[in-house]
Each structure stands twice: as structure tokens, then as C-alpha cells.
C-alpha positions in Angstrom: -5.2 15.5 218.1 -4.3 13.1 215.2 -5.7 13.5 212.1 -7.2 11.3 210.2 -5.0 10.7 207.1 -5.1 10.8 204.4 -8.9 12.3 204.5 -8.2 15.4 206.8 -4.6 16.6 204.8 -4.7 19.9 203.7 -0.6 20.3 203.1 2.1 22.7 202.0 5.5 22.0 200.9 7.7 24.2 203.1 11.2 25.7 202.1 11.8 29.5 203.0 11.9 31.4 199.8 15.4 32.5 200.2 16.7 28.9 201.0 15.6 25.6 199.4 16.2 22.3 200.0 19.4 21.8 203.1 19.8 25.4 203.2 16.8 25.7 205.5 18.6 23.9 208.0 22.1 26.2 208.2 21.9 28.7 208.4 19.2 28.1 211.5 16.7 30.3 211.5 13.7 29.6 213.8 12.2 32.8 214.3 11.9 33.2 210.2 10.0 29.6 210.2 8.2 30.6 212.7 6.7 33.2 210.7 6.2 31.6 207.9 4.4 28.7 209.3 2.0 31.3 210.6 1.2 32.5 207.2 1.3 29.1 206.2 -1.8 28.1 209.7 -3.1 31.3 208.4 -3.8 29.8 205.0 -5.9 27.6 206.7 -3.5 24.3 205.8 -2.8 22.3 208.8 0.2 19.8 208.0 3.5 21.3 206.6 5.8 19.0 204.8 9.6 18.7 205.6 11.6 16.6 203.5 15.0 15.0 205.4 18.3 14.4 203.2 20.6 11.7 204.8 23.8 12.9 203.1 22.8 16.4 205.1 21.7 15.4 208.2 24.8 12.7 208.6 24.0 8.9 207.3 24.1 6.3 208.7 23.8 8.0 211.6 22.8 11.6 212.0 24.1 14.4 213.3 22.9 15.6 216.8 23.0 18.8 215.1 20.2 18.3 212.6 17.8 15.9 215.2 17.5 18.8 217.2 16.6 21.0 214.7 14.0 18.8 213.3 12.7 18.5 216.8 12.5 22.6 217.1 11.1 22.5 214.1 8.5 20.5 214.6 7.7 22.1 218.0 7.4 25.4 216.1 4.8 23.8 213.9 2.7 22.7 217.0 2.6 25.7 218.5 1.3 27.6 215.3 -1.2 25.1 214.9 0.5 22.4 212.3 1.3 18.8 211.8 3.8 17.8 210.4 4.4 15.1 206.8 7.6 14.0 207.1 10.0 12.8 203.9 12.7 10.7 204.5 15.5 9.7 202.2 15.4 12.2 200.1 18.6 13.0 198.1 19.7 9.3 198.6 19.9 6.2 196.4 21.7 3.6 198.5 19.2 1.1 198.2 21.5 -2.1 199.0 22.1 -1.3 202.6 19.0 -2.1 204.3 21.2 -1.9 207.7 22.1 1.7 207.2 18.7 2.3 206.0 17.3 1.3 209.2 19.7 2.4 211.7 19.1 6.1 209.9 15.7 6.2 210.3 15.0 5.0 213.8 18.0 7.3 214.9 15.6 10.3 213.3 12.1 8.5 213.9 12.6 7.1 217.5 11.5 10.1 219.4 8.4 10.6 217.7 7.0 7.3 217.9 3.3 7.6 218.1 3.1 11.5 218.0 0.5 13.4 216.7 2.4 16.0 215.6 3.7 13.8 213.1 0.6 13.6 210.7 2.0 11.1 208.5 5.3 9.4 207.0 6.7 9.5 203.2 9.0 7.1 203.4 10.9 8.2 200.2 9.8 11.2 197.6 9.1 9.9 194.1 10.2 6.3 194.2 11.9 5.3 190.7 9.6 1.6 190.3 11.7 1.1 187.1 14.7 0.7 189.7 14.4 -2.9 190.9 16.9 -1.7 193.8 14.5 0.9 194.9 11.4 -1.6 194.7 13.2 -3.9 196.9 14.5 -1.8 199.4 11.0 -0.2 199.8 9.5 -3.8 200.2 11.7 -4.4 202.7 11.3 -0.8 204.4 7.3 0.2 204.3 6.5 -3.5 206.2 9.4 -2.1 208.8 8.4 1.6 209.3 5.0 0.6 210.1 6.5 -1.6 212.8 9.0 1.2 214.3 6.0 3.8 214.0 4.2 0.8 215.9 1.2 1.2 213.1 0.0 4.5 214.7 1.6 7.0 211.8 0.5 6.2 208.7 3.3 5.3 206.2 3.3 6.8 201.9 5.5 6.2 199.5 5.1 8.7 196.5 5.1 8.5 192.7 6.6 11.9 190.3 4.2 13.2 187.8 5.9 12.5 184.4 4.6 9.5 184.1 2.1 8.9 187.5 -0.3 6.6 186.5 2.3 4.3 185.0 5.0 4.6 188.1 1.7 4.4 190.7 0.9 0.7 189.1 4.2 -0.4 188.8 5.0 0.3 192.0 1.3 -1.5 193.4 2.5 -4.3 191.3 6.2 -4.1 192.9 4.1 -4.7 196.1 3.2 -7.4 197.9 -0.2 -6.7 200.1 1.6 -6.3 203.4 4.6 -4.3 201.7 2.4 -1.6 200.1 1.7 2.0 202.2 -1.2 2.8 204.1 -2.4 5.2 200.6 -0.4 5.6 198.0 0.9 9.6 197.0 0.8 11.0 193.4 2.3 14.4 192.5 0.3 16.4 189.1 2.3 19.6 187.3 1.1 20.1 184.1 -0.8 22.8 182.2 -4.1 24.5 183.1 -5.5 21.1 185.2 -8.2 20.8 182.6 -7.2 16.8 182.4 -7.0 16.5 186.3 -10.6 14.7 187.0 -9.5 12.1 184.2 -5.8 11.3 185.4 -6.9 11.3 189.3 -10.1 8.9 188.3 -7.0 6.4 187.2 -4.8 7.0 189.8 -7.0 6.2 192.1 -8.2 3.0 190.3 -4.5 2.1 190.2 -3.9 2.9 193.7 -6.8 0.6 194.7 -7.8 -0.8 197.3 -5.4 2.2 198.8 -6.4 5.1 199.3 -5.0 8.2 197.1 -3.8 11.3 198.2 -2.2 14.2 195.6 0.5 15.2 197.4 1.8 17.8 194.9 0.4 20.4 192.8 1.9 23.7 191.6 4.4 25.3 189.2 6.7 28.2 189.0 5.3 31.6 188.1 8.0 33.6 188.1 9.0 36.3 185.0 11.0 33.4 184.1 10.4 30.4 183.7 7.0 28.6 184.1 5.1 25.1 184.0 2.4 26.2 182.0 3.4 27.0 178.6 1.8 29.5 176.5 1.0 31.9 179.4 2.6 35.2 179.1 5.7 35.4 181.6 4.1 38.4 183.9 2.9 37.7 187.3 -0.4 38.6 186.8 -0.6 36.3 184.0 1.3 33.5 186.0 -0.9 33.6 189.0 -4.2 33.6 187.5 -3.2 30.5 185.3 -2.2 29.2 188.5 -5.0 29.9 190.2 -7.3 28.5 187.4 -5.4 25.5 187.6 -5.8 25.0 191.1 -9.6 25.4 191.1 -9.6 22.3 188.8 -7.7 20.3 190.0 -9.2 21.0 194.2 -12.9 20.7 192.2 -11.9 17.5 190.2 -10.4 16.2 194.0 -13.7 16.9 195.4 -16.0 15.0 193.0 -13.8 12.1 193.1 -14.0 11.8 196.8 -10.3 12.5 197.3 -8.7 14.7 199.7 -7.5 18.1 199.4 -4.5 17.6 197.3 -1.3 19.0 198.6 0.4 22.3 197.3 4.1 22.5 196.5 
């Protein structure tokens, strides 16, 4: 069944612990994502994000190789109950060739052309809209996806958090009406959360007359580093500052109107 997006998202950022970024996809392991999308479903989240890397999977044209784990992948998802956000582009900045662009993502995007599995599209992971290349290109690209997905996916593009409220209307402004995603994505690390209700109550005032979803919250809270500074560097320390700092920022989400944000 298709959600409704972005209202019905609650999402995790997926990488196995032991191998971010490419390395989930060689070695392949499916019976280890299979169980961790399980404890993901069990979690009660129901859209796992994978993010694509053209120089990995082969540009302009991918690799056979890497469609066909995608396509297992997203089949294990299904069957443990999951949709699936998928982020293209990622790792890529070759914003002149609109050709290649296009060729790369229908080669990866044909077969699941109005699939529910697919919960939604992010077309690229924290656009730059200082980077006149990248605003172009996305003009050119969002008004294009939404064609290929035949308008049945929903299409994001997604701002970082340094500076979110800036970037987000920069890149409304970068724009035009039919150019601009079906909502617009904002990613939040920083501190205890205690400023969330106050930076999403702008966001989504920039984002308007899109929607807003948070796409990313979390930090690391390992013994060794950590985005909350000031907190002792012990895991019990770490995770209840995380914790705390989730609770705001879900609470501050849900007087706002806005979805669940997502977790990274």
C-alpha cells in the first residue's frame, strides 16, 4: 500500500554498522540486512533510506551488478514490512551533464516506476544552493523525475543542517513553481534539541507552500566523539542526551503539525 508522504514517514537511515556508505553493497550480504531491517520493522519505522552513489554503482550507466542488488534489497525490505526512500546522486557533483544525469537515473529508476515499495524519491542529499551549478541541474532534474516516476512517487530534494533555514530558502528561491519538490527535506544535529520547535516553525515557513519533512536527526554517541558537546563521553551519558534530544525534537514535530522526523 502506498503511503502517504510525507505525512505517514517514520524513517531510518540504514548502513550496517560494520560497513558504511558503498561498503554495504560488496561485500553482499543479504541475510545480515535482512536482519537488521527486522530490528529496524521491529522499531516500528516503516521506510528505510538507501542512498545510491553513481561513481559506485557505474555512471553513466550502472552496473548490472549493483541494479540487482538494489532490487534484492528492496525486496528484502518488502517482505520485512518496509518502504523504501531512495537517494540518488550521492557522492557526485557533475552538474553540467544533464544527459548523463538522466540516462543514470532512468537506467536505476525504470523498474520501479509507480511502485509502492518505493515510498518516496531524494533526488540528491544536501543540495549546495550556493552552487549555481547544482541549482540548475536540480531545476532541470525535479520537473524530469516527476515525469519518469510519472507523478506517482513523490520527489525531495534535501538541505544539511549547518545552515537549514538559510540553504532551505535559497533553494525555494532557486526554484521556479513547477521546478520545486513535492515537500522540501531538512536535516537538524545540534545539541540537546531544546531550539528545535523554533528552527522547524521557520523551516517550514520557508518551505511554504511545500510541505516539510525532517529527514535527519541524530548524532554519534560513541566513547569518542560526539555532537553534543559538554556531555560526558560514556555511553550512558551519550544515550540519554540522545534520548532527551529526541523527545524534543519528535514533541516539537508534533505541535507543529509535521511528520515524524527521520532518524540517521
Amino acid at each position: 500500500t502506498p503511503l502517504e508522504v510525507p505525512r505517514d514517514l517514520r524513517v531510518v537511515s540504514y548502513y550496517p554498522a560494520d560497513a558504511g556508505w558503498t561498503r554495504m553493497w560488496e561485500p553482499w550480504r543479504p541475510a545480515r540486512l535482512a536482519a537488521d531491517l527486522r530490528r529496524l520493522r521491529s522499531l516500528n519505522a516503516n521506510t528505510v533510506r538507501v542512498v545510491v552513489s553513481p561513481p559506485f554503482f557505474g555512471y553513466p550507466v550502472p552496473a548490472r551488478r549493483y541494479t540487482d542488488r538494489l532490487r534484492e534489497l528492496v525486496a528484502i525490505a518488502a517482505r520485512e514490512g518496509l518502504h523504501v526512500q531512495l537517494t540518488l546522486f550521492d557522492w557526485w557533483g557533475q552538474y553540467g551533464d544533464l544527459a548523463g544525469s538522466k540516462r543514470w537515473a532512468a537506467a536505476l529508476l525504470g523498474r520501479y516506476v509507480d511502485d509502492p515499495r518505493i515510498a518516496f524519491v531524494e533526488l540528491r542529499n544536501e543540495l549546495d544552493p550556493t552552487d549555481a551549478a547544482a541549482v540548475a541541474w536540480a531545476r532541470e532534474l525535479v520537473p524530469w523525475l516527476r515525469t519518469l516516476l510519472r507523478g506517482r512517487t513523490p520527489v525531495t530534494l534535501s538541505v544539511g543542517w549547518r545552515n537549514a533555514l538559510g540553504d532551505l530558502r535559497a533553494l525555494r528561491a532557486g526554484l521556479q513553481t513547477e521546478a520545486r519538490p513535492d515537500f522540501f527535506t531538512a536535516h537538524y544535529f545540534t545539541g540537546g534539541g531544546e531550539a528545535a520547535g523554533d528552527v522547524f516553525r521557520r523551516l517550514r515557513k520557508a518551505a511554504a507552500p511545500a510541505p516539510l519533512w525532517i529527514g535527519e536527526l541524530g548524532y554519534p554517541t560513541s566513547k569518542t566523539v560526539s555532537g553534543y558537546p559538554g556531555i560526558p563521553l560514556t555511553s550512558s551519558a551519550q544515550e540519554a542526551a540522545q534520548a532527551h534530544y529526541f523527545r524534543l525534537c519528535f514533541a516539537a514535530a508534533r505541535r507543529l503539525g509535521l511528520p515524524a522526523p527521520g532518524v540517521w
